[in-house]
C-alpha positions, 0 to 999 in steps of 0.5 A: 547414541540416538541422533535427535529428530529435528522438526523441518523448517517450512520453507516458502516456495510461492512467493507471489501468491504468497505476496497476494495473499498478503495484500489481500488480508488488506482489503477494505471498504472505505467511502471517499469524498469529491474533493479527495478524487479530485485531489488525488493526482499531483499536477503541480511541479515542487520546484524540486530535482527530479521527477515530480510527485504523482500523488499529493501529500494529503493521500499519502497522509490518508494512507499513512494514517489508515496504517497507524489506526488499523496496524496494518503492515505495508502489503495490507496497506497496499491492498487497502489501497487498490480496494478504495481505488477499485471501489471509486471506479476510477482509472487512477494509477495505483500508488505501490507504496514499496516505492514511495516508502520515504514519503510515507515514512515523512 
């Protein structure tokens, strides 16, 4: 008997520009008002243990809620947020949403 010919599986070997592509798919233009730049960064301390947060609720929020209407997966959000933060010009630190999973999920 003839052996069958099986397809073979692709196998992924560039993973990073693999992940920049997928970050990539993300982006976007959105307009940004004042009083959102102004309120991107966290500089009140919670009161709670452990390293404060650096971004306030309201941004994880926006992000959270840009990911819902748009069905983005989470590299594409994070790709959408580097693109708001590069259309804005302004030297923030970007929030690499990986990290910060459980407050997005909150």
């Amino acid at each position: 008997m003839a052996k069958k010919k099986t397809k073979r599986t692709y196998r992924l070997r560039n993973w990073k520009q693999y992940n920049a592509a997928l970050v990539q798919r993300g982006s976007l233009t959105v307009w940004v008002s004042a009083e959102t730049i102004a309120a991107w960064n966290n500089p009140e301390r919670t009161g709670r243990r452990g390293k404060p947060s650096t971004y306030t609720d309201a941004v994880i929020l926006c992000m959270a809620s840009l990911q819902e209407i748009y069905h983005l997966p989470l590299r594409a959000t994070e790709g959408l947020l580097w693109s708001v933060i590069k259309m804005l010009g302004v030297a923030f630190r970007t929030l690499f949403l990986s990290r910060n999973r459980r407050r997005l999920i909150r």
